[in-house]
C-alpha positions in Angstrom: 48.7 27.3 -76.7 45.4 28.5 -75.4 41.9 26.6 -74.7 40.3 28.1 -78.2 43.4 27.3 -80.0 43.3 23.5 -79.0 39.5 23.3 -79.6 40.2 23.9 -83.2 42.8 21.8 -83.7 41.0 18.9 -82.3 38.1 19.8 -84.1 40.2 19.8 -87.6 41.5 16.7 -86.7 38.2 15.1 -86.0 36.9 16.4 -89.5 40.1 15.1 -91.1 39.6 11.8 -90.0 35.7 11.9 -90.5 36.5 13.1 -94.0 38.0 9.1 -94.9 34.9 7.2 -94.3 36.2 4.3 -92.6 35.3 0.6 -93.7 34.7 -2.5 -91.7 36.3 -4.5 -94.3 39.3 -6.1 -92.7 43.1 -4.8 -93.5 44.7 -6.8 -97.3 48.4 -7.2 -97.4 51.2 -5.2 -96.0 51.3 -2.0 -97.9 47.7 -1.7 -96.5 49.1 -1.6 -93.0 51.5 0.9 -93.8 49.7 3.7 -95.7 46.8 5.8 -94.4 44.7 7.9 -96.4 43.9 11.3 -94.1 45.3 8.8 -91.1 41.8 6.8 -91.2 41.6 3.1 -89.6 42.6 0.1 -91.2 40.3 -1.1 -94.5 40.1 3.0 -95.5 39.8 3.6 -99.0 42.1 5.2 -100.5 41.1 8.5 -102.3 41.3 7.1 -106.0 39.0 4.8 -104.8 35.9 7.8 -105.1 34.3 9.4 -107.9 36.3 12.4 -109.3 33.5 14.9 -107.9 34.1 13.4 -104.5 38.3 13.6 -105.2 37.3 17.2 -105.8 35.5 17.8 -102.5 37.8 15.5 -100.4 40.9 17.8 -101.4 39.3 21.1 -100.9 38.3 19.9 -97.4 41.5 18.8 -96.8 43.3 22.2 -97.7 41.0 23.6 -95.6 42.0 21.5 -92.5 45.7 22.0 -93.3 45.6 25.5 -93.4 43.5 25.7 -90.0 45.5 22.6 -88.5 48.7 23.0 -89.4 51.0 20.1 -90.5 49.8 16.6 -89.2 51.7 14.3 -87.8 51.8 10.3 -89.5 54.3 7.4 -88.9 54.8 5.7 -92.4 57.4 3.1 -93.2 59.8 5.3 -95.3 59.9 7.8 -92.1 60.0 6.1 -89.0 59.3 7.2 -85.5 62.8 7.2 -83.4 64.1 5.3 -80.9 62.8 6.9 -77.7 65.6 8.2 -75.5 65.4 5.0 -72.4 67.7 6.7 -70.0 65.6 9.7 -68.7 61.5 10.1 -67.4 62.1 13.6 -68.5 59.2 14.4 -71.5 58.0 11.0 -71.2 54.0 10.2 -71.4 53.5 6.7 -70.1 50.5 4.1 -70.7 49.4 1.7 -68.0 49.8 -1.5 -70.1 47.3 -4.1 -67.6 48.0 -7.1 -70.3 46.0 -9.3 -68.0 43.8 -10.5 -70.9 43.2 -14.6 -71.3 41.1 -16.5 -73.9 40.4 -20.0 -74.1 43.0 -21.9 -76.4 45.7 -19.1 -76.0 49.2 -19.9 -74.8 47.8 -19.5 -71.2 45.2 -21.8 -70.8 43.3 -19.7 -68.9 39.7 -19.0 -69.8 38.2 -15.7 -70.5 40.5 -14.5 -67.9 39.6 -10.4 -67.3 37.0 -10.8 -70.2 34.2 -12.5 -67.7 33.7 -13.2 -63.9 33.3 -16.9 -65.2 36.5 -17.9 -67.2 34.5 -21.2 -68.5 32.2 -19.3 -70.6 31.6 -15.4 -71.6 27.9 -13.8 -71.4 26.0 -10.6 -70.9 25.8 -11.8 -67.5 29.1 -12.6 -66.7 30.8 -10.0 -68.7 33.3 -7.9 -66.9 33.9 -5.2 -70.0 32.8 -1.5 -70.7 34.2 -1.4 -73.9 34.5 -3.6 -76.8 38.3 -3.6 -78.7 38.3 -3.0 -82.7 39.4 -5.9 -83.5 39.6 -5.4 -87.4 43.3 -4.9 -87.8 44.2 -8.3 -85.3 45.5 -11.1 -87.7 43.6 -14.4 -87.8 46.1 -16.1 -85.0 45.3 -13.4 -82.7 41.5 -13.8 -82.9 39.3 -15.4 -80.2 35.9 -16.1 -81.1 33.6 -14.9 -78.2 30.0 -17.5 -78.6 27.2 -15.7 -78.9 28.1 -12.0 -79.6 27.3 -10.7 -82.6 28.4 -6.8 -84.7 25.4 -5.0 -85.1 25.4 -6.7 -88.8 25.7 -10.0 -87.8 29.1 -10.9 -88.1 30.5 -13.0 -84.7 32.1 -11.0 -82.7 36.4 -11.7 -81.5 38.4 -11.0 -78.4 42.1 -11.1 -78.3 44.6 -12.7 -75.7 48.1 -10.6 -73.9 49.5 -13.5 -73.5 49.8 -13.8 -77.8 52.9 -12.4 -78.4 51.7 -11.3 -81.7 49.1 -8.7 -80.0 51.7 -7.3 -77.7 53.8 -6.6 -80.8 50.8 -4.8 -82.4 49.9 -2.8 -79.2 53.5 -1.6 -78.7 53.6 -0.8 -82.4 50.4 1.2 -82.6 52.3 3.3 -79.7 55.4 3.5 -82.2 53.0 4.6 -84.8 51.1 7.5 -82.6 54.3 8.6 -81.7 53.6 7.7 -77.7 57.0 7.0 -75.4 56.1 3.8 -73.6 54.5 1.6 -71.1 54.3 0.8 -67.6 53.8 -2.5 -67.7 51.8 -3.9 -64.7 52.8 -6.4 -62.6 50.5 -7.7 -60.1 51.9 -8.9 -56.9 49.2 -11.4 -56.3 50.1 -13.3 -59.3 54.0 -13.9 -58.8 55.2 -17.1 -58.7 52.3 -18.3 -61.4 54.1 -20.0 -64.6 52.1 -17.4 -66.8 53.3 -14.2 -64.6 56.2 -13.1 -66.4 54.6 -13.8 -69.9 53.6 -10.7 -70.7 56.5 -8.9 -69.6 58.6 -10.9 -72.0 56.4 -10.5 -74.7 56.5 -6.5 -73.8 60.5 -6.7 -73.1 61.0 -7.9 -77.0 57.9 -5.6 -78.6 59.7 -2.2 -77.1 62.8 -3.5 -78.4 61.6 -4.1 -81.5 59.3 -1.0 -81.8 62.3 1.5 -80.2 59.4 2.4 -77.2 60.8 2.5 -73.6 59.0 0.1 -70.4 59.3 -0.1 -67.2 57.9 -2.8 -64.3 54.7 -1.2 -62.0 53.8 -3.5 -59.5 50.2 -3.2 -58.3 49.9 -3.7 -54.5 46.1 -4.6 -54.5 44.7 -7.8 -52.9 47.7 -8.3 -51.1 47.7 -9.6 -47.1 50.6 -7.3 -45.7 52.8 -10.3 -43.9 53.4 -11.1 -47.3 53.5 -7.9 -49.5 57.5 -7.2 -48.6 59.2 -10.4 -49.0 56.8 -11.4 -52.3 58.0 -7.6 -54.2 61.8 -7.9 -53.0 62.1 -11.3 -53.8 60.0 -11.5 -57.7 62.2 -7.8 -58.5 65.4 -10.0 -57.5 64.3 -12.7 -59.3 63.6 -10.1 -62.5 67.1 -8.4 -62.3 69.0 -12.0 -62.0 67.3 -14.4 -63.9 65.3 -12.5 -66.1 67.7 -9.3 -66.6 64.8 -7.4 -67.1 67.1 -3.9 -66.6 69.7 -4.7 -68.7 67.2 -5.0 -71.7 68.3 -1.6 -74.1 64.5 -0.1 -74.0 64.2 -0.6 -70.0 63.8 2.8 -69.0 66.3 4.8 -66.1 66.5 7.6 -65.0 69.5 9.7 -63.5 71.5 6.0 -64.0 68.4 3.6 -61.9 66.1 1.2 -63.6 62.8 2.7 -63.2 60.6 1.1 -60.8 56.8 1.9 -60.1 55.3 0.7 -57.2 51.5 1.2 -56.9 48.8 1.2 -54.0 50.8 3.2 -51.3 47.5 3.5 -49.7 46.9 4.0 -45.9 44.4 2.0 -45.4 45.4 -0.9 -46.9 48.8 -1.8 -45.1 50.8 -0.4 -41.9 53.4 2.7 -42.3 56.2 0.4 -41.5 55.6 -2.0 -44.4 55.4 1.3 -46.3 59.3 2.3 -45.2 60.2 -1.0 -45.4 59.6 -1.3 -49.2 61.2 2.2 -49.4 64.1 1.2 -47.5 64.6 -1.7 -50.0 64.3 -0.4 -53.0 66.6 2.8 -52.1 69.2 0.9 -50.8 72.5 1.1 -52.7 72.9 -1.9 -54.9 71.7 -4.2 -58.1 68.4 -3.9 -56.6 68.1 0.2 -56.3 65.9 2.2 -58.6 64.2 5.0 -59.4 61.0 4.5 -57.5 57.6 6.0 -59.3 55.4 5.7 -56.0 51.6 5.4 -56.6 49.4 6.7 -53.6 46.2 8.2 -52.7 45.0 11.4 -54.5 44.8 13.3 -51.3 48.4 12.3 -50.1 49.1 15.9 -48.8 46.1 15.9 -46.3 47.8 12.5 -44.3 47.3 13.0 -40.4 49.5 9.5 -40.0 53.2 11.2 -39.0 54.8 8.0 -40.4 52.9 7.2 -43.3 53.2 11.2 -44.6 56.8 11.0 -43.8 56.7 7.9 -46.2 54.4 9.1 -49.4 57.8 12.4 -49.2 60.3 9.3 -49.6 59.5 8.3 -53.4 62.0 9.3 -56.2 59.0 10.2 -58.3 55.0 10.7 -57.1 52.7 9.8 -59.1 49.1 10.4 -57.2 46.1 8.1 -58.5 43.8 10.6 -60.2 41.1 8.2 -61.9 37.8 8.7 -60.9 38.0 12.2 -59.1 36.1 14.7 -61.2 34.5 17.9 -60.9 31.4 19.5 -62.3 31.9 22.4 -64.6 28.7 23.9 -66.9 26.6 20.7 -66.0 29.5 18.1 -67.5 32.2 16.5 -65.3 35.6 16.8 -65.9 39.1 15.4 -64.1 40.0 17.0 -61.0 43.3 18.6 -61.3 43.5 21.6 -59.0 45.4 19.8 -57.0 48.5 19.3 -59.1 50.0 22.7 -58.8 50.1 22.0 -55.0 51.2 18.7 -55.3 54.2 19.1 -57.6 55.3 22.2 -55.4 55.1 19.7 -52.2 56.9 16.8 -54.0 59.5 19.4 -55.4 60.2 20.8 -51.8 61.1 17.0 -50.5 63.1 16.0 -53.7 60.7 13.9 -55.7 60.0 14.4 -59.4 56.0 14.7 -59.5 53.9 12.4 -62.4 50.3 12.9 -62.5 47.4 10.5 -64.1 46.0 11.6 -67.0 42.2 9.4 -67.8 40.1 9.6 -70.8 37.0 8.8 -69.2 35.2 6.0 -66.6 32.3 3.1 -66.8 32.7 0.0 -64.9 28.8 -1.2 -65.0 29.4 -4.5 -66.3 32.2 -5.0 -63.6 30.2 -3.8 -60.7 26.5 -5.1 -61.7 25.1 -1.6 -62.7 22.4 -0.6 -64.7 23.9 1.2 -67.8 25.1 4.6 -67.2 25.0 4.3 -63.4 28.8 4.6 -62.9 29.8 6.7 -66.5 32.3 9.2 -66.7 31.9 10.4 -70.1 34.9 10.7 -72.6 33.0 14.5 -73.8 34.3 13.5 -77.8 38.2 13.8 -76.4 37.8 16.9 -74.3 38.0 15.5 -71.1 41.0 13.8 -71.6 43.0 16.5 -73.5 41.7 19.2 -71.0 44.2 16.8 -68.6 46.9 17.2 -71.0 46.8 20.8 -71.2 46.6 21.9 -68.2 50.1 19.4 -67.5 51.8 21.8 -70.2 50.2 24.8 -68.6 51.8 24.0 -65.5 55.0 22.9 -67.2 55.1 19.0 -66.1 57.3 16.8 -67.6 56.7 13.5 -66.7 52.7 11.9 -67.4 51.3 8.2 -66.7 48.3 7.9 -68.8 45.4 5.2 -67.4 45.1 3.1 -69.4 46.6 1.5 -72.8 43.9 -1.4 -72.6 41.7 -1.4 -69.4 38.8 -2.1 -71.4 37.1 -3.1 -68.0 37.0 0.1 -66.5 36.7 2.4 -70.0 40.1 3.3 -69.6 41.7 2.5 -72.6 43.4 4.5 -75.2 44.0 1.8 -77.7 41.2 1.1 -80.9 37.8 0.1 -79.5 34.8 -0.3 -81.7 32.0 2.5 -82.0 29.7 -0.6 -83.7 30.4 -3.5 -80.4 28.3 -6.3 -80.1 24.8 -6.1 -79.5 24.0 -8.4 -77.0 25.1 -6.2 -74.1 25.5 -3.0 -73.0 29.2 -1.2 -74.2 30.2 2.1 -74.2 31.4 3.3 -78.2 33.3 6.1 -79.1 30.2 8.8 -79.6 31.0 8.1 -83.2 34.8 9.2 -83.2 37.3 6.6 -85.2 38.6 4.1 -82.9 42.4 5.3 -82.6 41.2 9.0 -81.4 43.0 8.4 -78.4 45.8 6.9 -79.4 46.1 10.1 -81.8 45.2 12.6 -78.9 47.5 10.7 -76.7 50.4 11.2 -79.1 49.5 14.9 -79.0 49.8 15.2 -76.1 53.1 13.4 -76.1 54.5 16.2 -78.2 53.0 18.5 -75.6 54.7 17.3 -73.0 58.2 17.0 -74.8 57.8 20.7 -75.9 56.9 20.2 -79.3 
């Protein structure tokens, strides 16, 4: 499919979904969360709902779309998506799925864990958020109230908690519903051994069961002193193979007959090259411990002058370089840096390693880092910059994807529903007026992409 081609679909299916003027009124019954009218967000009226004039106009526009578009893709009760395939990484697109998420008076007991630097309370000071989730289709048990934000008309404003199983069920639905593969559900090293660190995973282990979606563990390496990063993975990965029988769970994905495993922040500077092969060496070595390993390093991987630590970033099963943030400037607008991949996935190919690159819609982290507004902003261009990432993966014929992230609302990440109308009381990036599951749409688009469809 060429560039012009994919403009004009995306635009026809920005106009489709702009033709169902969306509602803030909150989701009624059931049957409401089943049927879409022209695939709009929840609380959409349905097209009986309008004047007969405006019937009129609404189909003619939509003829008009379908004869540009093409067929469009829905997930409706009486046709549901498939079981993904959980024994291969081949055509797979995977989210990033952080979970790390607390409220006060959830099952965790937490705070405002990942919502705020301060997990007694939640300001505009201490907020630690770029975007704001839509939290219209959340049930009433999933709702958190956040004191003193507001909507812009006045209505207080909600957060929601991972460790609520109910919301882990919704997020791993909405991916059944977009038509998206799975998750790489993150697993952060530092927090083994806490009685809330396998939470998540559980609640993630039963939702991709339920919703037919494949997972798989990703540890994240960060923040980690290095005489304890070895015996800390080896011995929480036994601990989730034994106890927890993570892999035997149907939906866990393998590939060529291993669990899959990622393993990310294989990083020079942060630990020794030994530690590096030591990890390896564990995780290759035959036995009920052995995967598939997905290794997440440094963008520039290929340029290592480090004998032993190149030697290591060529031992992965799969290679997945760590793309966020590195951009280039084309016609005065910035867009992901991948002229590297061709290169990469020709290196990884030559020393036996499948080759996964990291697809981003966009970047902020203001709030995080104590910026003024737009200091750090990596804009999403209305969808362009992300699905530029997507095409050129098809153009080059890649097979594997991680996308970054499902719900890393903390660093403008995510792919899941955010709100366009967040609170007032701080500074939040929107969607620049785009329906809040855009990306979860373009996501599964390019999930079809990638599967050859």
């Amino acid at each position: 499919m060429n560039r012009r081609t994919t403009d004009v679909r995306l635009f026809c299916v920005s106009l489709s979904v702009r033709a169902s003027v969306v509602s803030d009124r909150p989701p009624h019954g059931d049957a409401h969360n089943r049927a879409r009218c022209l695939g709009a967000s929840w609380g959409t009226p349905t097209l009986n709902s309008f004047s007969p004039l405006m019937q009129a106009g609404f189909a003619l526009l939509l003829g008009i779309v379908c004869s540009v578009c093409g067929p469009v893709h829905h997930a409706y009760a009486a046709d549901p998506v498939p079981t993904i395939d959980a024994t291969t990484l081949h055509h797979k697109v995977l989210c990033g799925y952080q979970g790390w998420f607390r409220c006060p008076d959830d099952p965790s007991g937490r705070g405002w864990v990942h919502w705020s630097r301060d997990r007694k309370q939640i300001t505009p000071q201490s907020l630690t958020i770029e975007m704001w989730p839509d939290m219209r289709e959340y049930t009433s048990g999933e709702k958190y109230p956040a004191p003193g934000f507001t909507y812009p008309d006045g209505r207080p404003a909600e957060l929601f908690s991972s460790a609520n199983p109910l919301t882990v069920d919704r997020h791993f639905d909405w991916m059944r519903q977009y038509e998206i593969d799975g998750a790489l559900v993150q697993r952060f090293v530092s927090g083994t051994g806490h009685p809330d660190s396998t939470r998540v995973l559980r609640h993630a282990a039963a939702a991709a069961q339920e919703t037919g979606r494949v997972f798989a563990v990703e540890y994240d390496m960060s923040g980690v002193p290095e005489d304890q990063l070895l015996t800390r993975i080896t011995t929480d990965w036994k601990a989730l193979v034994d106890e927890m029988k993570i892999t035997e769970n149907p939906q866990y994905l393998h590939h060529e007959g291993l669990p899959v495993l990622g393993v990310w922040g294989f990083f020079p500077e942060r630990f020794s090259s030994e530690t590096a092969h030591a990890l390896i060496d564990f995780f290759k070595a035959e036995g009920p411990y052995q995967v598939t390993l997905i290794g997440g390093c440094n963008w520039p991987w290929r340029n290592e002058s480090d004998p032993q630590w190149a030697r290591a970033l060529r031992r992965f099963d799969v290679l997945s370089p760590w793309n966020v943030g590195h951009v280039h400037r084309e016609a005065g607008k910035l867009y992901a840096d991948t002229g590297r991949w061709a290169g990469d996935r020709e290196e990884a190919q030559r020393h036996g390693m499948g080759y996964m690159p990291v697809v981003f819609p966009g970047f902020s982290w203001d709030n995080l880092k104590h910026q003024p507004a737009g200091t750090t902003d990596i804009p999403r261009l209305g969808g362009e910059f992300y699905w530029r990432q997507f095409e050129t993966a098809g153009e080059l014929q890649i097979e594997m994807v991680k996308v970054a992230m499902f719900d890393e609302v903390d660093e403008a990440t995510a792919i899941f529903k955010v709100s366009d109308t967040p609170p007032t009381q701080a500074h939040f990036l929107g969607l620049e007026g785009l329906p809040s599951d855009t990306y979860l749409r373009l996501t599964g688009k390019g999930s079809r992409l990638i599967r050859g469809e």
